[in-house]
Each structure stands twice: as C-alpha cells, then as structure tokens.
N, CA, C and O of each residue as an XYZ file, in Angstrom:
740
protein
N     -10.834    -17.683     25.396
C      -9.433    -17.303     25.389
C      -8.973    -16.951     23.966
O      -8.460    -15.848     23.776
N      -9.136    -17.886     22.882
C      -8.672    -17.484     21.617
C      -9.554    -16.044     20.761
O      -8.931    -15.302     20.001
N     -10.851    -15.878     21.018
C     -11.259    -14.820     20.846
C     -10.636    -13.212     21.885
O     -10.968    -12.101     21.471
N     -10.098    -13.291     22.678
C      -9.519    -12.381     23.685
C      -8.072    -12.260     22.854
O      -7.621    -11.237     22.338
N      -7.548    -13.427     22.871
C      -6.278    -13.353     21.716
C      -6.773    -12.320     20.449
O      -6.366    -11.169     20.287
N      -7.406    -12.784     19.902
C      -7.883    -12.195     18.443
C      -7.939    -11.023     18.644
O      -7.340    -10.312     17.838
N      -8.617    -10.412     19.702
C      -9.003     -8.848     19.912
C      -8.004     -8.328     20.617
O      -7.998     -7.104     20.749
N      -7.091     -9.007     21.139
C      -5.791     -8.314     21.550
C      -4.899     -8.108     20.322
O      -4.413     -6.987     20.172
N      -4.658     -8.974     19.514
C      -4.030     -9.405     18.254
C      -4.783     -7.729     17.021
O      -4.047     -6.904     16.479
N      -5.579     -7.736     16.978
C      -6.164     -6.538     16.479
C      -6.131     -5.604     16.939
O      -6.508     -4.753     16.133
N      -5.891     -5.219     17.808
C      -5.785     -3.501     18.813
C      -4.386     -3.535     18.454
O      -3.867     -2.493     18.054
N      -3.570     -4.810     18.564
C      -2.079     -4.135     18.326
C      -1.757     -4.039     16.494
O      -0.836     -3.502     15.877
N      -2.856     -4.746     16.066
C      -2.033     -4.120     14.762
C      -2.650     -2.807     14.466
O      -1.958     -2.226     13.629
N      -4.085     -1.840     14.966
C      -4.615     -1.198     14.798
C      -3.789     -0.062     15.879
O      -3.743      1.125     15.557
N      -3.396     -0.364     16.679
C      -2.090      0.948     17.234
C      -1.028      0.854     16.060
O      -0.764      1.880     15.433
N      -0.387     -0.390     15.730
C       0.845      0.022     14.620
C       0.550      0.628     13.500
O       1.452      1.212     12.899
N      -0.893      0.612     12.940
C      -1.309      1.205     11.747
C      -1.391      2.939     12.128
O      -0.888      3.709     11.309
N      -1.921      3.404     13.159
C      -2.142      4.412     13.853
C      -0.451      4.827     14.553
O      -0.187      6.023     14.679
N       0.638      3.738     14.983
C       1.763      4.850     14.667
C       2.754      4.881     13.402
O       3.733      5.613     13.259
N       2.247      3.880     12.497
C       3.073      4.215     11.604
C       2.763      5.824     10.543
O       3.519      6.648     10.029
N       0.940      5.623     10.615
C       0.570      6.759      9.727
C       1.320      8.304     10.466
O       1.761      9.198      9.745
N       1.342      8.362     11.763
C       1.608      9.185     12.606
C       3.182      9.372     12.893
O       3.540     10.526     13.133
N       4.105      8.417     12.895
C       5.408      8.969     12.804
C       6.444      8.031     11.934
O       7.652      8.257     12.007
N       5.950      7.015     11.144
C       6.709      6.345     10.512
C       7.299      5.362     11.422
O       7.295      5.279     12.650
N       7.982      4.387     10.174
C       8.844      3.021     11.090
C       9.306      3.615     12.289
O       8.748      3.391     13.363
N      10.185      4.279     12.187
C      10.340      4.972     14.007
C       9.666      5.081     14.744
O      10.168      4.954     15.861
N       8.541      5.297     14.728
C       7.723      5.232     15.604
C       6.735      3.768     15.846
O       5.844      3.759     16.695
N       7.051      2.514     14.940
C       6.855      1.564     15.485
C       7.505      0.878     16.054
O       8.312      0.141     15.488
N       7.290      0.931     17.780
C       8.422     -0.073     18.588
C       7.352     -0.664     19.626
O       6.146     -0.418     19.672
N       7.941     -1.319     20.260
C       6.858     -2.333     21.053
C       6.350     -1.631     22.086
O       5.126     -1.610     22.215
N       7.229     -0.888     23.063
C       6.938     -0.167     24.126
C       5.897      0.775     23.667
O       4.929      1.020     24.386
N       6.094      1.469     22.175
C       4.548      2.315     21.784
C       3.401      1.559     21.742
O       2.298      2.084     21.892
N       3.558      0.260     21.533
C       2.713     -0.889     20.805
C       2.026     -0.934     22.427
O       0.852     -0.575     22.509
N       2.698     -1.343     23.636
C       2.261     -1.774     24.454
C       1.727     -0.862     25.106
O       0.693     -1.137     25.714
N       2.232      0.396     25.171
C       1.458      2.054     25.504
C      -0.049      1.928     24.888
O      -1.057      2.359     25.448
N      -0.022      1.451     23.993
C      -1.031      2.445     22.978
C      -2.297      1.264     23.464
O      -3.410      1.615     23.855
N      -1.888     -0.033     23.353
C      -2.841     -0.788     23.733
C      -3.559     -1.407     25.111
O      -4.602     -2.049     25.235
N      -2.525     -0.931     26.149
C      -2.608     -1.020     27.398
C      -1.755     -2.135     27.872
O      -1.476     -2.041     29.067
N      -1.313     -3.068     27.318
C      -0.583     -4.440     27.214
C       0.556     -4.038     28.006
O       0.957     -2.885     27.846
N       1.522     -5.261     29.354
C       2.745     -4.934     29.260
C       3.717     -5.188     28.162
O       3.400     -6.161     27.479
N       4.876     -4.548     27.781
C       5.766     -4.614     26.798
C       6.073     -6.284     26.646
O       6.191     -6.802     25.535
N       6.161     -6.875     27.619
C       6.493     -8.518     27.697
C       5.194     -8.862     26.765
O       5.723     -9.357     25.770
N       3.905     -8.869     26.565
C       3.099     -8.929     26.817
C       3.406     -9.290     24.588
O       3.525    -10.277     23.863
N       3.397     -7.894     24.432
C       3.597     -7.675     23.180
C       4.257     -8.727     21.813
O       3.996     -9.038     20.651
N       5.141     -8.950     22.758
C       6.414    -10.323     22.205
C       5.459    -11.714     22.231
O       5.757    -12.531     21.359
N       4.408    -12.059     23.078
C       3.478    -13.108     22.611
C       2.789    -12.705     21.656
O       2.668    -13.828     21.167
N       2.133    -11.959     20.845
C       2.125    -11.884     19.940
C       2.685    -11.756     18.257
O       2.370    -12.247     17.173
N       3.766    -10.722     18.817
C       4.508    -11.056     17.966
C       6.426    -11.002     17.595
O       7.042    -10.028     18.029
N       6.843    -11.593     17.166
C       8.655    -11.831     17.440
C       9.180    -10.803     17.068
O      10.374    -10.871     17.360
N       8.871     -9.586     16.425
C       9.686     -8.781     15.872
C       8.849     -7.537     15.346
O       7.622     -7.475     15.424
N       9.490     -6.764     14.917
C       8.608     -5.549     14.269
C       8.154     -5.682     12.703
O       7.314     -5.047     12.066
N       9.191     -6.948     12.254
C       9.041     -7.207     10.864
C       7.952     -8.154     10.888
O       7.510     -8.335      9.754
N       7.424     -8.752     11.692
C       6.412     -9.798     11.971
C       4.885     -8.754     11.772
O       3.955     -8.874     10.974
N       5.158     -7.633     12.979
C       3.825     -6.503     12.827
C       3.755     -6.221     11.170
O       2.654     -5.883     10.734
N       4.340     -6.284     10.675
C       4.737     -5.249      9.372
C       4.108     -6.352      8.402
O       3.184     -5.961      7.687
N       4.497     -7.661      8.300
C       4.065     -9.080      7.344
C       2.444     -9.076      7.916
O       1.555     -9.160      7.068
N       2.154     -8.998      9.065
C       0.859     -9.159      9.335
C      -0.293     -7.868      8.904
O      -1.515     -7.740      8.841
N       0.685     -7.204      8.709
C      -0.537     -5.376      8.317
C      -0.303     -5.687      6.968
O      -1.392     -5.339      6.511
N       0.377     -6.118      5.942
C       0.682     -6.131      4.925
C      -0.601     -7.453      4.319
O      -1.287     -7.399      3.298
N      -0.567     -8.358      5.196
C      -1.476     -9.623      4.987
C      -3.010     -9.142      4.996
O      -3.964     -9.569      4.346
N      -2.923     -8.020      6.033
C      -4.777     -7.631      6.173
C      -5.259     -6.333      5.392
O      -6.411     -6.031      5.081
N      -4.192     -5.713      5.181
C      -4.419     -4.450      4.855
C      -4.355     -4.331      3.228
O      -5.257     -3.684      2.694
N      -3.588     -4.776      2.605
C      -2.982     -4.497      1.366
C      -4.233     -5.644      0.303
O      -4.049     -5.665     -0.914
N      -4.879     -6.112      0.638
C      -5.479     -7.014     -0.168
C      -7.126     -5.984     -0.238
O      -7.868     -5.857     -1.212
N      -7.306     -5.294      1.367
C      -8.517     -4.483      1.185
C      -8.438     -3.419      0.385
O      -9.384     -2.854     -0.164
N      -7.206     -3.123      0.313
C      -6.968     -1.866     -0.820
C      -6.997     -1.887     -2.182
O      -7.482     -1.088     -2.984
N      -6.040     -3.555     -2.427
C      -6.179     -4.066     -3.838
C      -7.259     -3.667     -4.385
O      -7.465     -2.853     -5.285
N      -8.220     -4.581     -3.501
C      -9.475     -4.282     -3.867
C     -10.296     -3.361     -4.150
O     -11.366     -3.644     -4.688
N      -9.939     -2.006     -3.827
C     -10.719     -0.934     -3.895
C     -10.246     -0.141     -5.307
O     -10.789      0.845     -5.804
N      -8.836     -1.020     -5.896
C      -8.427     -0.093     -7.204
C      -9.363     -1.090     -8.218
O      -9.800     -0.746     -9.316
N      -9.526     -2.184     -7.680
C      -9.376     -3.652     -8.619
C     -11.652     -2.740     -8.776
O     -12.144     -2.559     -9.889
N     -12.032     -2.577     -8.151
C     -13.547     -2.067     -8.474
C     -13.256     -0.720     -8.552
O     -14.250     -0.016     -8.374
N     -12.596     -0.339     -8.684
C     -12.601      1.042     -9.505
C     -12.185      0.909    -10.994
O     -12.581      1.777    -11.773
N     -11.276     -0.299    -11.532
C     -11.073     -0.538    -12.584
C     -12.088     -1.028    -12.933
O     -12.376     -0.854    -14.117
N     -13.190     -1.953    -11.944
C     -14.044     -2.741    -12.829
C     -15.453     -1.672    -13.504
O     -16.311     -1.921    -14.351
N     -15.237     -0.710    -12.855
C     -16.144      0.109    -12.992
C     -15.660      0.747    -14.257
O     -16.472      0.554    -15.162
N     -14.936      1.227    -14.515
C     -14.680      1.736    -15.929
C     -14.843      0.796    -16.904
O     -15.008     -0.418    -16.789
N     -14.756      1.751    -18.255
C     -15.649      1.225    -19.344
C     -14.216      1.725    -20.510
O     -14.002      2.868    -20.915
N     -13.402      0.461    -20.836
C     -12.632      0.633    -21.641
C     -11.213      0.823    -20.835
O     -11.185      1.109    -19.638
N      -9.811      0.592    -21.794
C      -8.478      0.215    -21.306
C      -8.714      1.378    -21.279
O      -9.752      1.573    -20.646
N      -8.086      2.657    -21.807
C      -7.688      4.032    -21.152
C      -8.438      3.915    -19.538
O      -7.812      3.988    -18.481
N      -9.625      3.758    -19.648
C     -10.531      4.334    -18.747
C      -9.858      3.270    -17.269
O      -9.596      3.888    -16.237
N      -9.713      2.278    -17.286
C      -8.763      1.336    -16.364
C      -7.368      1.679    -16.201
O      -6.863      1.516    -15.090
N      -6.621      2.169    -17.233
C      -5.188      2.945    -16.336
C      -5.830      3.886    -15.890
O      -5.776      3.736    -14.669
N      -6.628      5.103    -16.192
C      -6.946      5.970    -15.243
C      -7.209      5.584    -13.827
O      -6.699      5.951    -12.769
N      -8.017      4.859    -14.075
C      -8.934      3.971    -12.370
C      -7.799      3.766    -11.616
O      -7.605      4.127    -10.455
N      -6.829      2.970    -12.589
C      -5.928      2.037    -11.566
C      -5.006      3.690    -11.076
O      -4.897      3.845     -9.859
N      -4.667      4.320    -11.582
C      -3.814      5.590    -11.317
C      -4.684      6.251    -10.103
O      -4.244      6.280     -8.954
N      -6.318      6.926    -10.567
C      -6.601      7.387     -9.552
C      -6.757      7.048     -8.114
O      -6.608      7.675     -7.065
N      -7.204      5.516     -8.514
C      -7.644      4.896     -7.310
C      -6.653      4.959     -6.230
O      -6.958      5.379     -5.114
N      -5.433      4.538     -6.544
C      -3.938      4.512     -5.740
C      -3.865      6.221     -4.792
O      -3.913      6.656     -3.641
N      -3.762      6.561     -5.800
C      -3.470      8.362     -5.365
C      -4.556      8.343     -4.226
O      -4.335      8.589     -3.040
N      -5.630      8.046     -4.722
C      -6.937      8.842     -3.540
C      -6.888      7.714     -2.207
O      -7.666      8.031     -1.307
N      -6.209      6.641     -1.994
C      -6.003      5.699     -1.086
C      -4.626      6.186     -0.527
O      -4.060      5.265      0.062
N      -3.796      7.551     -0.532
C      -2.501      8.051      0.163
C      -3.290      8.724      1.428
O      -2.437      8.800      2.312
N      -4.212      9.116      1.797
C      -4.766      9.597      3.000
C      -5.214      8.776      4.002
O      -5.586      9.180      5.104
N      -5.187      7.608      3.637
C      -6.139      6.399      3.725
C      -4.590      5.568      5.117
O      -3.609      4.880      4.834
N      -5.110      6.118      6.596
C      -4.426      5.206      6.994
C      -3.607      3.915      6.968
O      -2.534      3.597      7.481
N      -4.474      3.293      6.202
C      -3.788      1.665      5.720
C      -2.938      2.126      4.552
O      -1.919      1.446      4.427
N      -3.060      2.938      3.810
C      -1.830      2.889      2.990
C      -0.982      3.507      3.441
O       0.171      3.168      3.175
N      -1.246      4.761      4.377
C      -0.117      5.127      4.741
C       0.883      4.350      5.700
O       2.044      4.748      5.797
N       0.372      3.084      6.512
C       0.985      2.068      7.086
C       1.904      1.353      6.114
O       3.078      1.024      6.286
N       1.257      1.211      5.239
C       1.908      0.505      4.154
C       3.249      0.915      3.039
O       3.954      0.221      2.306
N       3.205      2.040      3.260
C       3.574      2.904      2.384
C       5.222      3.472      3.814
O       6.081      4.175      3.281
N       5.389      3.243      4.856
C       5.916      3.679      5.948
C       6.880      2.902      5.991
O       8.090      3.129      6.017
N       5.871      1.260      6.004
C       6.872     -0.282      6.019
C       7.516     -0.648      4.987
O       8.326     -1.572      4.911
N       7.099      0.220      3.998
C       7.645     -0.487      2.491
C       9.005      0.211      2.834
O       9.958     -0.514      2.551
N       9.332      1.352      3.336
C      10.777      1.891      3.466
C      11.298      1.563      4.572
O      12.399      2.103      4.467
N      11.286      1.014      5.648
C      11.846      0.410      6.469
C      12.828     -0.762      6.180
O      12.813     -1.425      5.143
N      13.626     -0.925      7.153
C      14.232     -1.755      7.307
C      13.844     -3.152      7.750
O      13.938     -3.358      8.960
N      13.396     -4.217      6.930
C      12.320     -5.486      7.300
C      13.653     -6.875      6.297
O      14.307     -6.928      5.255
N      13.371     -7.707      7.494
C      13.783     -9.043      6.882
C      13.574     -9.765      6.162
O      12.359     -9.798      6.358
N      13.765    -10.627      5.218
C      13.135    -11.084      3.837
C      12.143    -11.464      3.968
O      11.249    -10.820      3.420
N      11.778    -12.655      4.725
C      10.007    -12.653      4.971
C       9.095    -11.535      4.035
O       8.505    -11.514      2.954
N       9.443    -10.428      5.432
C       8.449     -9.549      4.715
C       9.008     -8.327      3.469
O       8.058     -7.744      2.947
N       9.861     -8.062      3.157
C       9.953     -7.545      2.035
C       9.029     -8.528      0.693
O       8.255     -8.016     -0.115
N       9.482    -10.415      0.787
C       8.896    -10.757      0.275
C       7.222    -10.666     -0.248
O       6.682    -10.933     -1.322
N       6.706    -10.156      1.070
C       5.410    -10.759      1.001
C       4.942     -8.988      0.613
O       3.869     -8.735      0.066
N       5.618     -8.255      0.877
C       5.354     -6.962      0.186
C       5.649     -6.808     -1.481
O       4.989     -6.124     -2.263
N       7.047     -7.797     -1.849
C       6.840     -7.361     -3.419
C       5.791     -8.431     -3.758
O       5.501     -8.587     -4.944
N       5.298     -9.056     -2.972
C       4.601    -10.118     -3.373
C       3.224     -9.452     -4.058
O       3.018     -9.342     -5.266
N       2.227     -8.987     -2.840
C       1.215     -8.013     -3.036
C       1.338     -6.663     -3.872
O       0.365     -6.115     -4.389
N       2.621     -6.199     -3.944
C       3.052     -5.151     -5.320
C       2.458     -5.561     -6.769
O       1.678     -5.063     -7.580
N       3.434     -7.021     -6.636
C       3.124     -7.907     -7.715
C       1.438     -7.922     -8.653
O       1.074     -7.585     -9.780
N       0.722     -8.563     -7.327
C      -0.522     -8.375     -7.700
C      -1.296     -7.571     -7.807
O      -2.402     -7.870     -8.258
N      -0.986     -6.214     -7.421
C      -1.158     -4.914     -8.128
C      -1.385     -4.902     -9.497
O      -2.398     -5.081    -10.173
N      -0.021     -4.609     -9.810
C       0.321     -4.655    -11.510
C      -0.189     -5.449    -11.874
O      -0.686     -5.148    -12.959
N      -0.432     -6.565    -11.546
C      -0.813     -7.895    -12.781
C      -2.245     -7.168    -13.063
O      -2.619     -6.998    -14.224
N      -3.140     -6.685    -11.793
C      -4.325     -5.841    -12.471
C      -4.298     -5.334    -13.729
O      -5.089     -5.627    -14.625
N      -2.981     -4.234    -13.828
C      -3.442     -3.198    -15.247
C      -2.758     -4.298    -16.552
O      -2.695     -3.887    -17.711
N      -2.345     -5.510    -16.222
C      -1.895     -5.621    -17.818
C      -2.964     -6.262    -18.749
O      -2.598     -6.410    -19.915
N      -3.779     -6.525    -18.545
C      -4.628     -7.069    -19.358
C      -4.918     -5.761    -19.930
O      -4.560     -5.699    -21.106
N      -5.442     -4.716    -19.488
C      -6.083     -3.227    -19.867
C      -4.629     -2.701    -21.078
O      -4.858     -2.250    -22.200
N      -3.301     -2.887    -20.546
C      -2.043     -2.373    -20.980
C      -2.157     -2.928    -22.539
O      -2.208     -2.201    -23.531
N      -2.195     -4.833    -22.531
C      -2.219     -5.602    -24.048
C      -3.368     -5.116    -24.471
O      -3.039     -4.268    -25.300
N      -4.946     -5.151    -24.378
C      -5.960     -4.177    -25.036
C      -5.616     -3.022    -25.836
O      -6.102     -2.893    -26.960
N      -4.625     -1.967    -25.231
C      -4.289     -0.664    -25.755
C      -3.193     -1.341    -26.860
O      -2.832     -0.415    -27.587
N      -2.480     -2.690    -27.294
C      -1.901     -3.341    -27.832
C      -0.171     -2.643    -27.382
O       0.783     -2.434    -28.132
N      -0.278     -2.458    -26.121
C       1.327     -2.601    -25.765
C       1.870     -3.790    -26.206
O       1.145     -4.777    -26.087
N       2.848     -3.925    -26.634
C       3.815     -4.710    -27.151
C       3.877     -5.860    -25.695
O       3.321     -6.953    -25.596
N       4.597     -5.277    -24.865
C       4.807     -6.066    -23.240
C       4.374     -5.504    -22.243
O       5.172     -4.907    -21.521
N       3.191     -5.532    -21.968
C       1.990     -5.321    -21.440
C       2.750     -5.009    -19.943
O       3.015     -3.912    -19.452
N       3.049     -6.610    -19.301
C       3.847     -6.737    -18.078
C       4.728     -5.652    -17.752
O       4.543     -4.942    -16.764
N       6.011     -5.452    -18.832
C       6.639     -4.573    -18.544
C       6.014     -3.242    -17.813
O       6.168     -2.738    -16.700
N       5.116     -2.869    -19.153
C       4.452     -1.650    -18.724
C       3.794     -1.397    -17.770
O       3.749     -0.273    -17.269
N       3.209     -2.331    -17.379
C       2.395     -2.322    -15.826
C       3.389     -2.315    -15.063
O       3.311     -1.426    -14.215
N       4.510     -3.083    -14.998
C       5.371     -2.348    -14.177
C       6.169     -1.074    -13.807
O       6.429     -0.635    -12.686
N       6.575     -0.466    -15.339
C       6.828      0.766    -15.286
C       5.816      1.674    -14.586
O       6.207      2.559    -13.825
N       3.971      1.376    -14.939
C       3.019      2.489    -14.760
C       3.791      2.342    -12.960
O       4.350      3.185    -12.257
N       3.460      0.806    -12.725
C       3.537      1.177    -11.267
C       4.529      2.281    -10.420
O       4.330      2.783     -9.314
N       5.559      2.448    -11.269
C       6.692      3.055    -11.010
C       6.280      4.648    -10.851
O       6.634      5.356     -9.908
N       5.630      4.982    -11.734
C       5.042      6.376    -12.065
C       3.878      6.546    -11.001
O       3.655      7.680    -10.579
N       3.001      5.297    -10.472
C       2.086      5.759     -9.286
C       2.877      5.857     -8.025
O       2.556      6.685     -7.172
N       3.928      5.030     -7.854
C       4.820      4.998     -6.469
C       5.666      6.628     -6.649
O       5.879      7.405     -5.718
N       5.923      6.774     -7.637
C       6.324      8.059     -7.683
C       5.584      9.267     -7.378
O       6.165     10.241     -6.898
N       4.361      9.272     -7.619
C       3.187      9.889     -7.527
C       2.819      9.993     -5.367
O       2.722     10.728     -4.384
N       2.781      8.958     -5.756
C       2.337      8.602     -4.121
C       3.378      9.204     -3.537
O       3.025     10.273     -3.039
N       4.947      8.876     -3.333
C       5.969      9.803     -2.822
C       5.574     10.974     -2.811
O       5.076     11.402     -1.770
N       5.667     11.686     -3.784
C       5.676     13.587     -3.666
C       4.349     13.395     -3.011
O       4.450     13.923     -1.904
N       3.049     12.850     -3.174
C       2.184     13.161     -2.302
C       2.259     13.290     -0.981
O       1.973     14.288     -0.319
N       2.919     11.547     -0.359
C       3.626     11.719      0.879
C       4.009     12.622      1.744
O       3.529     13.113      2.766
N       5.308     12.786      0.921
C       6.212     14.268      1.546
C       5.012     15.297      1.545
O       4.927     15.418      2.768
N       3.877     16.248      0.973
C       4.002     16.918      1.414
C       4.451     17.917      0.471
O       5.180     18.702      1.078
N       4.331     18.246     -0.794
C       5.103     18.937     -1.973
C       4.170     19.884     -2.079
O       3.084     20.053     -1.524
N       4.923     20.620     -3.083
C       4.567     21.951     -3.255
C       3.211     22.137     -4.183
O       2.588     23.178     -4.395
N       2.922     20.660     -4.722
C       1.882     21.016     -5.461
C       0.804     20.134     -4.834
O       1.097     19.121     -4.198
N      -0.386     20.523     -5.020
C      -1.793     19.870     -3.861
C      -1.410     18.524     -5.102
O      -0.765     18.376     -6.140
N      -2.481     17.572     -3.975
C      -2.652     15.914     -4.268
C      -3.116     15.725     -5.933
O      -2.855     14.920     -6.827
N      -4.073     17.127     -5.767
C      -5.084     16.778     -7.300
C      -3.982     17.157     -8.298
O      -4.081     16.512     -9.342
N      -3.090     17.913     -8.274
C      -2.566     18.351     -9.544
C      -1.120     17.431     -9.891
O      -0.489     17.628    -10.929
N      -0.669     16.321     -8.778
C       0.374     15.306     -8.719
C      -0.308     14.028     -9.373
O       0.268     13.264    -10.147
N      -2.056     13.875     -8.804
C      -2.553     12.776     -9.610
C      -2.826     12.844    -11.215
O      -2.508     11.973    -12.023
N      -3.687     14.448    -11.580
C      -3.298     14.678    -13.081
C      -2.448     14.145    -13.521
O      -2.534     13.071    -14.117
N      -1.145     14.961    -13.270
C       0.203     14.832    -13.492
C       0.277     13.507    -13.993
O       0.368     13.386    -15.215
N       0.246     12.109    -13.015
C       0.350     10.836    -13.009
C      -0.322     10.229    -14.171
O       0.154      9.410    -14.956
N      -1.802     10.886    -14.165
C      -2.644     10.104    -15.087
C      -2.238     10.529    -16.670
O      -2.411      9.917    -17.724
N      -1.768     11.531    -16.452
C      -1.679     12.246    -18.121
C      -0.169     11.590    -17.986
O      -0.085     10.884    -18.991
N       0.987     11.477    -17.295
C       2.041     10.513    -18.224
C       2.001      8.838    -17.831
O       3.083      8.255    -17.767
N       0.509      7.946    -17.522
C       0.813      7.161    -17.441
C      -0.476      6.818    -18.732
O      -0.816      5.656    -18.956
N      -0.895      7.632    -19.254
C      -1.797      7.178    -20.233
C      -0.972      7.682    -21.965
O      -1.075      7.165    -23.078
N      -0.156      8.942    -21.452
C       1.011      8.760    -22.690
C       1.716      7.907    -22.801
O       1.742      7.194    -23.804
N       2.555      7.749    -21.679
C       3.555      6.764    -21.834
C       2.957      4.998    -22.268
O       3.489      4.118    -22.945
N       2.103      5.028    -21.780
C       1.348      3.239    -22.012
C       0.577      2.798    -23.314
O       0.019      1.724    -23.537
N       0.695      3.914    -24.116
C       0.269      3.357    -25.751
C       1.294      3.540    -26.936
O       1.276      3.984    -28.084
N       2.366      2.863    -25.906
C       2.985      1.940    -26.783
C       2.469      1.132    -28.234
O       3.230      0.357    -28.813
C-alpha cells in the first residue's frame, strides 16, 4: 500500500511538473492533476491540501537536483572568474529543463508562506554557492554580490522565458559578460 502511495504521489507531481512547464500556475489545478494521472479529483486532495502544497513538494525534489548540477559545474572550473561563469551558465542552460521551468512558473504564482518560504529558502542556497568564488575575486561583500549576480541570472532566465527577441545564447553572453564586470568589485 505505501509503495502504491509513493507511485501515485509521483505521477502527480510529474503531471504538475508537465503542466506547469506547459501552461503555467494556471494550468495547475487538481481536476488537470486528476485528468492527467487517471485519479478521481477527490482522490487528489489525499494527497495533497492545496496547490501550494504541490508547489512546496516540487520545490523539495526538484530544486536541490538542479542545485546540484550548477554546484558541479562550478566544481569543475578552475578559478573564481571561471565559477561565476559556471554558476551563470549553468542556470541559463537548465531554462529548457522541465524542472526549472516548474520552478520558475511557481516562483510567480500566488503560494502561501510555507512555500514562498521554502522557495527563498533554496534561492538562498543558490547564492551562498558563488560567494566564496565572489570574496576570492576580493569583493568587498561577497554575499551582497552573490545576491545581486543572482538578480542578473533571474533576469537572464526571464527574457529567456518569455521568448525574446534575442536567441538563449546571446541573453546568456549577455549575463556572463555583466556578471563577471559587475563582480570585481
């Protein structure tokens, strides 16, 4: 029974990841949830209380596998410049990437503190990645700046989002060349 749970519990967060990339928070509601997975709509609510509940739980599984994929792309570089780059590219080339685009859907939604929390939470630990690389380049306030860079990749990631007039590769340039000016402070 608890393994049947589990694999029910996973098909529905793997439909919400699949409609958020596909039509945004609007398009995550339970009746899609219960469409998509075969479940009745009643059905859905045992799993979970709310839409902000789906959203804390994709945020819990999803956002830590991604961390991870900037966090070894930084480890792979050789030197601080070479780690804001990583951390810049890595982000950008993870906007196609279903799970971020789930992520990236819920972060603008309308969600109850819970999970906003647990989203600036994992933001958080983002940034804390580039500041060690940030004080190396001898930024003054390292922190700060990792927060600003982040500002400049979320910005980045937006126009990618939408859909802009300029392709992905020439928005990530863009990113990397003012987040490696701006950060040697």
């Amino acid at each position: 029974m608890a393994e049947h749970r589990s694999m029910q519990r996973a098909a529905l967060l793997d439909a919400a990841r699949s409609l958020l990339s596909e039509g945004g928070t609007e398009a995550l509601t339970f009746p899609a949830l219960a469409e998509r997975t075969g479940l009745a709509r009643s059905s859905v609510y045992e799993y979970f209380r709310s839409r902000g509940a789906v959203v804390e739980e994709l945020c819990e599984a999803d956002f830590p596998v991604w961390a991870a994929e900037v966090s070894a792309a930084m480890d792979a570089a050789d030197g601080p410049q070479a780690k804001v780059e990583a951390y810049v590219r890595q982000q950008l080339a993870l906007v196609g990437d279903r799970r971020h685009r789930a992520v990236v859907a819920i972060s603008a939604s309308e969600l109850d503190a819970a999970a906003r929390e647990k989203i600036r939470a994992a933001h958080g630990g983002l940034v804390t990645m580039i500041v060690a690389a940030l004080g190396e380049m001898g930024h003054a306030q390292p922190r700060l700046a990792a927060m600003l860079l982040q500002g400049v990749v979320d910005a980045a990631v937006r126009r990618t989002e939408l859909g802009a007039a300029e392709e992905p590769a020439v928005i990530a340039e863009a990113a990397v060349s003012m987040a490696l000016r701006g950060v040697q402070g």
